[in-house]
GUPA-992049 format. One record per residue (C-alpha): residue in three letters; y, z, x. Coordinates in steps of 0.001 Angstrom, whole numbers, padded with zeros to 6 digits, always signed. Example, Ala and Ser with C-alpha at 12.3 -4.5 7.8 and 13.67 -1.06 7.14 Angstrom:
! GUPA-992049
ALA-004500+007800+012300SER-001060+007140+013670
This chain:
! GUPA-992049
UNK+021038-001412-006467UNK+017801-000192-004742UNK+016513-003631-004181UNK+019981-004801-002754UNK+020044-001488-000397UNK+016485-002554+000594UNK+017613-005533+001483UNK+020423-005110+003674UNK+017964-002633+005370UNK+015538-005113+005885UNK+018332-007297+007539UNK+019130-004417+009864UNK+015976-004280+010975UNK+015387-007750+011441UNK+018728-008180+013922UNK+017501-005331+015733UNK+014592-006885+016698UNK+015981-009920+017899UNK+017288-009722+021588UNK+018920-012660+021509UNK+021214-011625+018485UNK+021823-008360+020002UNK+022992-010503+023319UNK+025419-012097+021086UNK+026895-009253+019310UNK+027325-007052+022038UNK+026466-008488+025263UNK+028839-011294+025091UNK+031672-009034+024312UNK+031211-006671+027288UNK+031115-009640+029539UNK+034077-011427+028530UNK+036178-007862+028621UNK+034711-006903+032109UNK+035572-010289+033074UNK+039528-010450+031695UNK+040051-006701+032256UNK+039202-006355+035851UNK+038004-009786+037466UNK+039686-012696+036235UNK+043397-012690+037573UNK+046015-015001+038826UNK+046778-012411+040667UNK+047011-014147+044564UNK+044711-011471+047208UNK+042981-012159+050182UNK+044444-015759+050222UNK+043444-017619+053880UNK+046414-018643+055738UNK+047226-020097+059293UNK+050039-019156+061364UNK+052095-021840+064019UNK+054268-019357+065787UNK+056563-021408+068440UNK+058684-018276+069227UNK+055952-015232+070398UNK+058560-013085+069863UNK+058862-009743+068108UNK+060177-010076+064790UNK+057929-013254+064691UNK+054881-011014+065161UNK+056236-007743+063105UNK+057023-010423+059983UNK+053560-011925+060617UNK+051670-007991+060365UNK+053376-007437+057381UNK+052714-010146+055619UNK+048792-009771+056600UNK+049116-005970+055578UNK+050642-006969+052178UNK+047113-007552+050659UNK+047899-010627+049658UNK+046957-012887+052819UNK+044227-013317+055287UNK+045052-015208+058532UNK+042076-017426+059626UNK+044068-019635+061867UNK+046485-019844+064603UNK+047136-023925+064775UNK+049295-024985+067507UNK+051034-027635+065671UNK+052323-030032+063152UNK+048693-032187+063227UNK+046971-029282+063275UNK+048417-028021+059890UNK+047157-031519+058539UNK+044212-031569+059649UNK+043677-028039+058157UNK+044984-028564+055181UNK+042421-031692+054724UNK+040037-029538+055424UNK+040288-027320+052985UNK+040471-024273+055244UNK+044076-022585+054697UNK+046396-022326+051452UNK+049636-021692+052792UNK+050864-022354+056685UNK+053293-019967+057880UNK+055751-021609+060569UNK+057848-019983+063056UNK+060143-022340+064980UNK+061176-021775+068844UNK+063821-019066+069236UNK+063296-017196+066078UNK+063404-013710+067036UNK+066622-014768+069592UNK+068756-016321+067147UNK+067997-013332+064471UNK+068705-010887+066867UNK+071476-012384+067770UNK+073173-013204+064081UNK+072361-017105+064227UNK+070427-018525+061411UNK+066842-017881+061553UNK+064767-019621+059542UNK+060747-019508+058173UNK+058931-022099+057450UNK+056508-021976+054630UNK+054144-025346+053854UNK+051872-024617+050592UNK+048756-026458+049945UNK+049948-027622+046062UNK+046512-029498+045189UNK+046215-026120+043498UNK+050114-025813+041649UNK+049863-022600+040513UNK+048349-020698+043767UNK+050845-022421+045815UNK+053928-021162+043838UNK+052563-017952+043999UNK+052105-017520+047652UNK+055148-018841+048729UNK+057092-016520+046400UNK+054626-013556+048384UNK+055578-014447+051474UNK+059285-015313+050364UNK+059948-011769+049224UNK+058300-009900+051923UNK+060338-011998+054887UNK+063328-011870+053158UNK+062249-007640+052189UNK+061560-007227+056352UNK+064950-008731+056792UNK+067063-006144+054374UNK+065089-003704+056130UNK+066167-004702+059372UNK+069874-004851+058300UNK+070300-000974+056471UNK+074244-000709+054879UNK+076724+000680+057071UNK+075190-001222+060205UNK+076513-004178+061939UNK+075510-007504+059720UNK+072677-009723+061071UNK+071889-013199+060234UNK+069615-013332+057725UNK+066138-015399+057572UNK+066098-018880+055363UNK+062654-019510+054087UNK+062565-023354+053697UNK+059071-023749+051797UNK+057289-026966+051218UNK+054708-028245+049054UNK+051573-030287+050401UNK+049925-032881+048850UNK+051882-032052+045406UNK+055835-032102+046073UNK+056810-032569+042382UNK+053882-029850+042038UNK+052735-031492+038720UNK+050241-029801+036970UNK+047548-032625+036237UNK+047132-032127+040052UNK+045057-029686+038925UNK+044352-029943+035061UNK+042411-032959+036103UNK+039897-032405+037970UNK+038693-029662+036470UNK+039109-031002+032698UNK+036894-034152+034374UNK+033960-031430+036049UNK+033905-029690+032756UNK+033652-032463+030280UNK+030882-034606+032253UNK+029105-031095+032843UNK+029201-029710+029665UNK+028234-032916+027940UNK+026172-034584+030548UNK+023745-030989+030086UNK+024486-030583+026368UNK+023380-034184+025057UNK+020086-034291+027485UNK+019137-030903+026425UNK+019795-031223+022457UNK+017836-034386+022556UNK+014582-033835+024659UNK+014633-030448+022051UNK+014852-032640+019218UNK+012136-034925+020554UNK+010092-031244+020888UNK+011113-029676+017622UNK+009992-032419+015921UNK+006872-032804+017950UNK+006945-036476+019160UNK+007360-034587+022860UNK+003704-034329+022801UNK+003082-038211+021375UNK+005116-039654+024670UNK+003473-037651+026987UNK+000077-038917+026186UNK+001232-042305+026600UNK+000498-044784+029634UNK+004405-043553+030979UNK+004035-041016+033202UNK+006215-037549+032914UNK+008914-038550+035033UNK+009009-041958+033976UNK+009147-040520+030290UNK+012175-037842+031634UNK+014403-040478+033438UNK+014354-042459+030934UNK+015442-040290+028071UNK+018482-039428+030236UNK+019333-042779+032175UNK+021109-044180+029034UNK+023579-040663+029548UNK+023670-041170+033189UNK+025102-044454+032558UNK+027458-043539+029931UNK+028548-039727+031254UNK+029389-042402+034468UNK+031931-044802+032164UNK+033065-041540+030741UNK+033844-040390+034075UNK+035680-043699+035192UNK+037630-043584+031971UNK+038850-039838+033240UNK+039755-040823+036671UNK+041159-043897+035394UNK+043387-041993+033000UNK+044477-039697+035623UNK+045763-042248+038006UNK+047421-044587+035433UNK+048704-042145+033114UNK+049013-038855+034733UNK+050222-040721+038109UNK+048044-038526+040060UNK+047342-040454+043811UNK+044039-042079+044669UNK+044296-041446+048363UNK+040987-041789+049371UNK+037960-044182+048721UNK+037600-045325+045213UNK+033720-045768+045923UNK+033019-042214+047813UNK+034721-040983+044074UNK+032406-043231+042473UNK+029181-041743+044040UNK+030583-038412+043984UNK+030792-038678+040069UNK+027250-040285+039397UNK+025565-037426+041870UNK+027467-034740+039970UNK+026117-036515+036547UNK+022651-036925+037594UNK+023060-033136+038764UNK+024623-031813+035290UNK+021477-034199+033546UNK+018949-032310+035484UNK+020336-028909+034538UNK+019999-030236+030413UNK+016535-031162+031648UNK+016084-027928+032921UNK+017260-026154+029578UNK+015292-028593+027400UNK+012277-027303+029032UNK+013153-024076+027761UNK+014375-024487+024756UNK+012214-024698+021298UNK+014857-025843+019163UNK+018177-027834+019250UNK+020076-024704+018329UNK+019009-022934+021124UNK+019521-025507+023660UNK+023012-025967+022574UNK+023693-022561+022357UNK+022215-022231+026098UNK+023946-025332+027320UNK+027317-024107+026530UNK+026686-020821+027575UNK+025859-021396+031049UNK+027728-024608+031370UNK+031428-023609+029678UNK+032316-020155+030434UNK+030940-020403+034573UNK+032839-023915+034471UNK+036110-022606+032979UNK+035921-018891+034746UNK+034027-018541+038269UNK+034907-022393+039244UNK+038420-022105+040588UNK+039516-024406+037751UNK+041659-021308+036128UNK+041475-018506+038468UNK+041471-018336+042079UNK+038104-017117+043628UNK+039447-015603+046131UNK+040710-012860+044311UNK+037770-012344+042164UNK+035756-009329+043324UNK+032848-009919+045899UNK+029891-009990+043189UNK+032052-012679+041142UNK+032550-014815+044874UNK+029044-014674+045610UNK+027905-016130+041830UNK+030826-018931+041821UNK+028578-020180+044930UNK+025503-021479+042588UNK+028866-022751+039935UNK+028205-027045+040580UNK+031951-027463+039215UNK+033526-025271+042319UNK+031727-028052+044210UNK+032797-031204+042098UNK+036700-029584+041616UNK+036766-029672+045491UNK+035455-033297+046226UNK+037760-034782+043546UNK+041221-033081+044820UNK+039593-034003+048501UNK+039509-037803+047696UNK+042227-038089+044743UNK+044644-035532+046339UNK+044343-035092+050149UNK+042319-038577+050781UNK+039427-036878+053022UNK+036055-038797+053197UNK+032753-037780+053313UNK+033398-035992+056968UNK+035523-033396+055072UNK+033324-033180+052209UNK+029386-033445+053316UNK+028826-029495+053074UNK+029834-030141+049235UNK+027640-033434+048815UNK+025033-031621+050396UNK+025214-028995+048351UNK+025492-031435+044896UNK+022270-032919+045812UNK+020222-029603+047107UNK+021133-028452+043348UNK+019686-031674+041559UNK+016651-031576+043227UNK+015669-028067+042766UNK+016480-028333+038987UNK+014798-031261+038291UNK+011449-029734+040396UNK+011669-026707+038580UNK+012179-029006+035101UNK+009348-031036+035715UNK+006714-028486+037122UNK+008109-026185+033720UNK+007720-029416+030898UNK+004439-029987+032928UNK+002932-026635+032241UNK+004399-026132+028666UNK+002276-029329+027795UNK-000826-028981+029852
């Protein structure tokens, strides 16, 4: 019994003094709590909307402060008309457009029916439903206010809303793209990572690098044969999605194309970058889906709308690649945009591969010198 007690004491010991098992038993706990408890919500706040007010008038205005005092939207835009709501809704800018027609605040006043417009950008299904039933209940709240029992009836507002982009608002609209940013990322990073480990752990690493090849030579091509098939795997996505799911390819099949081998080549360069790290295969698959899945799935937009994440969360989802990736695919598959709507995001895409696969090279560089 002694010797058994000793042993489970010696155990003790030994997962105290590993950090990284502590990390696991406690700090990955905290996180995901902190992050379900009081940061990760469907919850709709601070959502950016435009405004198209034809009327000026003053129940116009007094619906339009309440619904920006509600907490739930931000106006960004005042559009001045029907183009101008398409062109902002290509660009990404606005959620939800809030339309007032000419003669709204006459024909409430005056008991005729008055009616709302709402049109919802439904590339994202979910947000959309949400913010139109917001700004639903408030008008039609500011209305029953207006009209108190016991005072003489008048006409009440109809809020006609409309969905953008997503009419039938079917939810591989925006399942898809985020299912296709995950998958390449995740496995794109995961096989690189686990097999420039295994070439270390079992210390052939060192054998290639003194041969004629030189070190990037010897990198690129360890991953080229996943660049090329993380790219068919990504073709076989999109072409699922169109055939199967019926989601629209409104924009260029070749800007997709490119889009998808840059965002490869940039989830490649982060396995590279882990690789270099990594001693073992164990640890660079626990590190790959560490910081590839849970970032992907929480601080992307794919679940959970950034917007209402608090600002510490909005600030990391910047340096998230599948935020980037989500956006380009519902801007060419979804809204049909080209490159003019979407160079910030290539731009950004590419900035990211090149600093990771710097850093990899100068770090697999002075590991081996």
């Amino acid at each position: 019994m002694n010797r058994f007690l000793a042993f489970v004491k010696k155990e003790f010991f030994h997962i105290l003094r590993d950090r990284r098992t502590l990390l696991i038993l406690f700090g990955m706990p905290l996180v995901m709590v902190a992050l379900f408890g009081f940061a990760l919500t469907n919850e709709i706040k601070n959502a950016k909307i435009a405004l198209l007010d034809f009327d000026h008038g003053l129940h116009s205005q007094q619906i339009t402060n309440r619904l920006l005092s509600s907490g739930y939207f931000r106006l960004v835009e005042n559009v001045r008309s029907y183009e101008g709501i398409e062109a902002t809704f290509r660009r990404g800018e606005v959620r939800l457009v809030v339309v007032f027609p000419p003669n709204f605040s006459n024909d409430y006043v005056h008991g005729q029916q008055a009616q709302v417009q709402l049109l919802a950008d439904a590339s994202e299904q979910n947000t959309a439903i949400s913010l139109t039933n917001y700004a639903t209940n408030i008008i039609q709240g500011y209305a029953n206010e207006q009209n108190p029992s016991g005072s003489q009836p008048v006409a009440q507002i109809n809020v006609e809303p409309r969905m953008v982009f997503n009419p039938e608002l079917k939810g591989a609209f925006v399942f898809v793209p985020g299912v296709m940013a995950m998958v390449l990322l995740l496995v794109s990073a995961l096989m690189t990572s686990v097999t420039i480990a295994r070439e270390k752990e079992t210390g052939t690493m060192e054998v290639l690098m003194v041969s004629p090849l030189t070190q990037p030579q010897i990198l690129f091509g360890k991953v080229l044969p996943y660049l090329l098939l993380s790219f068919l795997n990504g073709c076989l996505i999109i072409a699922l999605g169109v055939f199967l799911l019926g989601i629209p390819l409104n924009g260029s099949l070749a800007l997709l194309l490119v889009e998808t081998l840059l965002f490869i080549f940039l989830a490649l360069s982060i396995g590279i970058l882990i690789s270099t790290i990594a001693d073992t295969q164990l640890v660079a698959m626990f590190a790959s889906l560490l910081i590839m899945l849970m970032p992907t799935i929480f601080l992307s937009g794919f679940i959970f709308p950034i917007e209402s994440m608090p600002a510490p969360l909005q600030i990391i989802s910047n340096v998230i690649p599948a935020k980037y990736f989500i956006s380009i695919v519902k801007g060419i598959m979804i809204k049909g945009v080209g490159l003019g709507n979407l160079w910030k995001e290539t731009l950004v895409l590419i900035g990211m591969s090149g600093v990771f696969t710097a850093i990899s090279l100068r770090n697999l560089k002075s590991r081996l010198s």
